[in-house]
C-alpha positions as CSV (number, residue, x, y, z in Angstrom):
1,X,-46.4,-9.2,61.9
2,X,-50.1,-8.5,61.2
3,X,-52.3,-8.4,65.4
4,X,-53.6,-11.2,66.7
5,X,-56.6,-12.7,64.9
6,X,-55.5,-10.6,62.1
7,X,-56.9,-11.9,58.4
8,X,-54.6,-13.9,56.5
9,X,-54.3,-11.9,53.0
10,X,-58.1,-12.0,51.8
11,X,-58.8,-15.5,54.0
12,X,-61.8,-14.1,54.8
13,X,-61.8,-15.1,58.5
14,X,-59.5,-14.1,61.9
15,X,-57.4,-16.7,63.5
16,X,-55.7,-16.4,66.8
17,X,-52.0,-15.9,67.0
18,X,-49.6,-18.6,68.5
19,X,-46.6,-18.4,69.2
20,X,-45.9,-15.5,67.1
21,X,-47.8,-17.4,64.3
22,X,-50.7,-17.0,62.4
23,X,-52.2,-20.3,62.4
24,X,-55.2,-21.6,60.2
25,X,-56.1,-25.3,61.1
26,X,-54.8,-27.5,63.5
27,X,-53.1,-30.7,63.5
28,X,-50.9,-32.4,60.2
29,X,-52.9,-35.3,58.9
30,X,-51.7,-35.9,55.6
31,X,-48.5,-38.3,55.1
32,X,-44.9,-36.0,55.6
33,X,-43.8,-33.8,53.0
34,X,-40.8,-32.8,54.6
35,X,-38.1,-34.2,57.5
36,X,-38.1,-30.9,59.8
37,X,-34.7,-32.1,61.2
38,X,-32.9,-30.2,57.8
39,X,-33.8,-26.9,58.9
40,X,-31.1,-25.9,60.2
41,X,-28.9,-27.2,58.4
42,X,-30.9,-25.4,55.0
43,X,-30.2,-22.2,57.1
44,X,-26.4,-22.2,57.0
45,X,-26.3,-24.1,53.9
46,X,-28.8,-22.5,51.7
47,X,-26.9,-19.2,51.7
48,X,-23.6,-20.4,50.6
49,X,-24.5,-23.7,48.5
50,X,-24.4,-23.6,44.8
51,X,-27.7,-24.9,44.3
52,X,-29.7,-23.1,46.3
53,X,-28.3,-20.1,45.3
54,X,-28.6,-20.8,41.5
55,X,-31.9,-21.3,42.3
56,X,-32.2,-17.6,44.4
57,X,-31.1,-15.9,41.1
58,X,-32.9,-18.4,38.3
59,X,-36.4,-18.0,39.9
60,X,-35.4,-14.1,40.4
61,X,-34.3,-13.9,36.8
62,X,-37.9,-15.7,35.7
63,X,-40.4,-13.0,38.0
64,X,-38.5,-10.2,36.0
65,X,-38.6,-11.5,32.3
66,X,-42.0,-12.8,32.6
67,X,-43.7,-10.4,34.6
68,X,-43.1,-7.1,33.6
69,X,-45.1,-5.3,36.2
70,X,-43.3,-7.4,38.5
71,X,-42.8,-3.7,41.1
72,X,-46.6,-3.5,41.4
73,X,-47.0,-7.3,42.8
74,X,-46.0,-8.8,46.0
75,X,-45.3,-12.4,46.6
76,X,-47.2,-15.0,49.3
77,X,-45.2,-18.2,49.5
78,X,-46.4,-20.9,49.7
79,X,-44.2,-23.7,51.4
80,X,-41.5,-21.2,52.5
81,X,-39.2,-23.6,54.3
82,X,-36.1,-22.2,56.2
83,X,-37.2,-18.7,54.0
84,X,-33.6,-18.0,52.8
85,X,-35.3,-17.7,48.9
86,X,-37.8,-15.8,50.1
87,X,-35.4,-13.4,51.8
88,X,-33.1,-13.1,49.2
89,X,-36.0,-12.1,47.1
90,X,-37.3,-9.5,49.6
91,X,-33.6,-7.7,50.0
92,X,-33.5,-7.9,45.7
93,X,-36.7,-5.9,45.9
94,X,-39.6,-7.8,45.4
95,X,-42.0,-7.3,47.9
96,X,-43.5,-9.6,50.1
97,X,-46.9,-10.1,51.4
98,X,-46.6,-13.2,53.7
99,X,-45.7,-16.9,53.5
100,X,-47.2,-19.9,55.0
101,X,-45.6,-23.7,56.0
102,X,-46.7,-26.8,57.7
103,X,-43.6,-26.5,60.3
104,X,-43.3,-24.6,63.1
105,X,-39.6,-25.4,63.0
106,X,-39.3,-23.7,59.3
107,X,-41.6,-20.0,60.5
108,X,-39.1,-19.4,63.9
109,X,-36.6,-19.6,61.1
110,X,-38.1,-17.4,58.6
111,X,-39.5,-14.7,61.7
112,X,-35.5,-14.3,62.3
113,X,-35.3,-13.0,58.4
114,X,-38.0,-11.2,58.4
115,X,-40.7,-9.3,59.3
116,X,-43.6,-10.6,57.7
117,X,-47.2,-12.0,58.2
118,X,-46.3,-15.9,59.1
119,X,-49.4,-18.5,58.7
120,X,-49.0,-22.4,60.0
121,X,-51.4,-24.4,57.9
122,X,-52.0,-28.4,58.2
123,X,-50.1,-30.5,55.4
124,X,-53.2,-32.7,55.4
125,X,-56.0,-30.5,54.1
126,X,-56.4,-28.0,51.6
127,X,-54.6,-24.4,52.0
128,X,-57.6,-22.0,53.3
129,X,-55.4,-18.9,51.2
130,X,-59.0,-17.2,50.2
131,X,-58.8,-14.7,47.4
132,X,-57.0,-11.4,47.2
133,X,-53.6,-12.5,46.0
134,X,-51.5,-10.8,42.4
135,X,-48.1,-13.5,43.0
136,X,-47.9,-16.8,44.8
137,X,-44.8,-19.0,45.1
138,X,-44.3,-22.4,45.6
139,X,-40.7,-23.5,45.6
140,X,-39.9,-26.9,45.2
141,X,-42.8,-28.0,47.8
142,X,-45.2,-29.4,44.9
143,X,-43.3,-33.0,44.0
144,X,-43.7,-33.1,48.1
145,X,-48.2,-32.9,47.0
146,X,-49.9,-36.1,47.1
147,X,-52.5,-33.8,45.0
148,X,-50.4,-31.5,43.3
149,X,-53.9,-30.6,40.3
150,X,-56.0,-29.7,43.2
151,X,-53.0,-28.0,45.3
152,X,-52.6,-25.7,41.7
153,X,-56.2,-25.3,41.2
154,X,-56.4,-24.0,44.8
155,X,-53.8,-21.6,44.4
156,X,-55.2,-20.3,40.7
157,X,-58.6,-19.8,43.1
158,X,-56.6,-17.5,45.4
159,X,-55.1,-15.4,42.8
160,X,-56.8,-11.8,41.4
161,X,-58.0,-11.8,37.8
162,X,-54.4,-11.7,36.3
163,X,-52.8,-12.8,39.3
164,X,-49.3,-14.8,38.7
165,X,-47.4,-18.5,39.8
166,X,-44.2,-19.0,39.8
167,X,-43.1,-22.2,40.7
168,X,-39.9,-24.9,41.2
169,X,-40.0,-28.3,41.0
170,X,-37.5,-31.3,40.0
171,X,-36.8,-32.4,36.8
172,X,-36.7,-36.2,35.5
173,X,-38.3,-38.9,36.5
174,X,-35.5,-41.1,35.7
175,X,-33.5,-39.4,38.3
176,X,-35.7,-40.0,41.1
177,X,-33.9,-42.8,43.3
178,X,-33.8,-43.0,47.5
179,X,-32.8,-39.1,47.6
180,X,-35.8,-38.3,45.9
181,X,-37.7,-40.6,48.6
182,X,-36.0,-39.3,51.7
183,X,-36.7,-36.1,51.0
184,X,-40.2,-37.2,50.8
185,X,-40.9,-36.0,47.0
186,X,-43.5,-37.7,45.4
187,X,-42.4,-37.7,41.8
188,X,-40.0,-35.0,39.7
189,X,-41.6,-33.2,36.6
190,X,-40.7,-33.1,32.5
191,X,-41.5,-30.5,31.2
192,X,-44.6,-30.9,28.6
193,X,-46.2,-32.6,31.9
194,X,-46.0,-29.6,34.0
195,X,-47.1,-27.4,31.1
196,X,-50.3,-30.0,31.2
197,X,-50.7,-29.7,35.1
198,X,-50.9,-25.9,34.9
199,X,-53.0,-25.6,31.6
200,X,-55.3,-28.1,33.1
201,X,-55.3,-26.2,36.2
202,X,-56.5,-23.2,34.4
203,X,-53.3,-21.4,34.0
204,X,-51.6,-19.7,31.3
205,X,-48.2,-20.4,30.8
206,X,-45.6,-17.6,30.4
207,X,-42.2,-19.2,31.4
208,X,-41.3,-22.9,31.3
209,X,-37.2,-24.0,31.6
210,X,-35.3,-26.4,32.5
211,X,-32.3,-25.0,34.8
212,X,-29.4,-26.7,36.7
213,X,-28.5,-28.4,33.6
214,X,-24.7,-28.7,35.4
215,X,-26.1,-30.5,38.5
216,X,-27.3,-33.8,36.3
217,X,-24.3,-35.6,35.2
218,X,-22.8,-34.5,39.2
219,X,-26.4,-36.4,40.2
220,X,-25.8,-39.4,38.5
221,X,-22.0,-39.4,39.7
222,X,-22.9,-38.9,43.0
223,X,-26.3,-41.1,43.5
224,X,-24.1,-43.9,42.0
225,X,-21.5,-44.0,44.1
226,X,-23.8,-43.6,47.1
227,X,-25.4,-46.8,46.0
228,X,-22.2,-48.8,45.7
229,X,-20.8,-47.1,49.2
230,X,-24.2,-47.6,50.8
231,X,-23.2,-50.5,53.1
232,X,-20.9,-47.8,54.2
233,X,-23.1,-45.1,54.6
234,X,-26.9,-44.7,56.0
235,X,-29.0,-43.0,53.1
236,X,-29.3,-39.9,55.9
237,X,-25.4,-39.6,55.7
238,X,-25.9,-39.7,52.1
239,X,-28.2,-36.8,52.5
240,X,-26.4,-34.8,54.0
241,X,-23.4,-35.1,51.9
242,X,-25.0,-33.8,49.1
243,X,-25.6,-30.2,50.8
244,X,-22.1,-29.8,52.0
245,X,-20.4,-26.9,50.8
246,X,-17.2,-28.0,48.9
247,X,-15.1,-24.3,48.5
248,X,-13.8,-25.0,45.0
249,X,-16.2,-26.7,43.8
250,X,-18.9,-24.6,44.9
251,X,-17.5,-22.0,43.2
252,X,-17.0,-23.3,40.2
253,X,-20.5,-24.8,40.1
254,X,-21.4,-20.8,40.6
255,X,-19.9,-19.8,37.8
256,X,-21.3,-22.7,35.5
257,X,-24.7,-21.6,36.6
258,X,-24.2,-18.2,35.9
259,X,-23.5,-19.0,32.4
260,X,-26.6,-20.9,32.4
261,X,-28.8,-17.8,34.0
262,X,-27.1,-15.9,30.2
263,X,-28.8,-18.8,28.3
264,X,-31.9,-18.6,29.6
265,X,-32.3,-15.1,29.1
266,X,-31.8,-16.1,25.3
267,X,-34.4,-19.0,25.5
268,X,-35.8,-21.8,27.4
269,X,-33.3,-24.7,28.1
270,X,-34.8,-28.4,27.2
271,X,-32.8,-30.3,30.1
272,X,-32.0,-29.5,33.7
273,X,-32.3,-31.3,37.0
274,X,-35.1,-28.7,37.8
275,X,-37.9,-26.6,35.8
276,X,-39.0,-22.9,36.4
277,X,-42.1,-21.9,35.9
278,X,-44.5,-18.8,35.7
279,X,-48.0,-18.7,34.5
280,X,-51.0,-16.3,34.8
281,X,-54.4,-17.1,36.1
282,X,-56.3,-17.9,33.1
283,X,-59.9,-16.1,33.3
């Protein structure tokens, strides 16, 4: 943990610590982007659960393929939630400059795994990151960006020359339905769209795929029956069902994404219930 009033990674001005925080601006005025309550649930879950994961080794996986001075670079991220990605990438070797979220609830999580600068920023406003950055991260946390062009284009502006993004989001508009709305996401991504976003945004594109190409048909199962049960079950039982770990199952959901990960290494896949992304600050 960097003192008290410490700078935030090149934000160009000191801050005073709270409560073992570094936090930039006060208050959250924009509209939620998140329901704090999962936290700790994502903490037990997010370790076991096929999904999340899948997603540990996919967005792994992408920072090695498409970045091959990967060793040199260390990651801010941006949105770090309950931090169990984040640590997993820290204890695979990647090193890790900081990370930042709107929650207070989701940095005590993420100081219990580790020992990094921590900033609390205000979901309303634009992220003061300053320049000084080579790799930022933003996993799943952009469909949650009322803005998500000017939330890119203020990450490419805290990036070095040559600096790199990776990112997560969901896949398919067609899927979004009232588990797409209670987790607060604004819309899911195709992929030509997102290849627009960033290009747009002044990036260069190095990785784009689909992964967790498994997980759709299990969506559509799932988010069915949950409509025709839902006079038996609140939407926020709903929720909840979908993150419980299910041994067998989980498993073998494991193993099917591991097969996947092999594809991918071959080339990108055109259909997934999330995209993976990594792109280069464009000069």
């Amino acid at each position: 943990m960097q003192p008290s009033g410490a700078l935030c990674g090149g934000c160009g001005a000191a801050y005073p610590e709270e409560e073992g925080l570094l936090r930039l601006v006060a208050g959250r005025s924009g509209a939620p982007g998140f329901d704090p309550h999962y936290f700790a649930t994502l903490r037990e879950v997010e370790v076991r659960h096929f999904w999340f994961v899948g997603r540990c080794h996919v967005v792994w996986s992408a920072l090695r393929r498409a970045l091959p001075d990967l060793d040199s670079r260390r990651l801010f991220d941006v949105g770090c939630g309950s931090g169990g990605l984040l640590a997993f990438l820290a204890r695979s070797g990647l090193g890790v400059a900081g990370a930042c979220d709107v929650y207070r609830e989701s940095l005590r999580i993420v100081r219990e795994r580790l020992d990094v600068p921590l900033v609390l920023v205000d979901e309303g406003r634009p992220l003061p990151l300053g320049e000084g950055y080579d790799l930022l991260g933003m996993f799943d946390v952009l469909e949650h960006i009322d803005d998500d062009a000017g939330a890119l284009r203020a990450l490419r502006a805290a990036l070095l020359p040559g600096g790199a993004l990776i990112l997560t989001v969901p896949a398919h508009q067609w899927l979004f339905d009232e588990m797409d709305e209670l987790a607060f996401h604004r819309r899911r991504y195709d992929r030509r769209g997102l290849r627009r976003i960033l290009e747009q945004s002044g990036f260069e594109v190095r990785l784009l795929s689909h992964f967790m190409s498994p997980v759709v048909p299990i969506l559509l199962m799932v988010r069915s029956a949950g409509r025709v049960l839902r006079h038996r079950h609140s939407r926020l039982e709903r929720r909840r069902a979908e993150m419980e770990v299910v041994p067998v199952f989980n498993e073998l959901m494991r193993g099917l994404l591991a097969v996947e990960r092999a594809v991918m290494g071959l080339f990108p896949l055109p259909f997934g219930s999330s995209i993976v992304a990594v792109a280069l600050k464009r000069s």
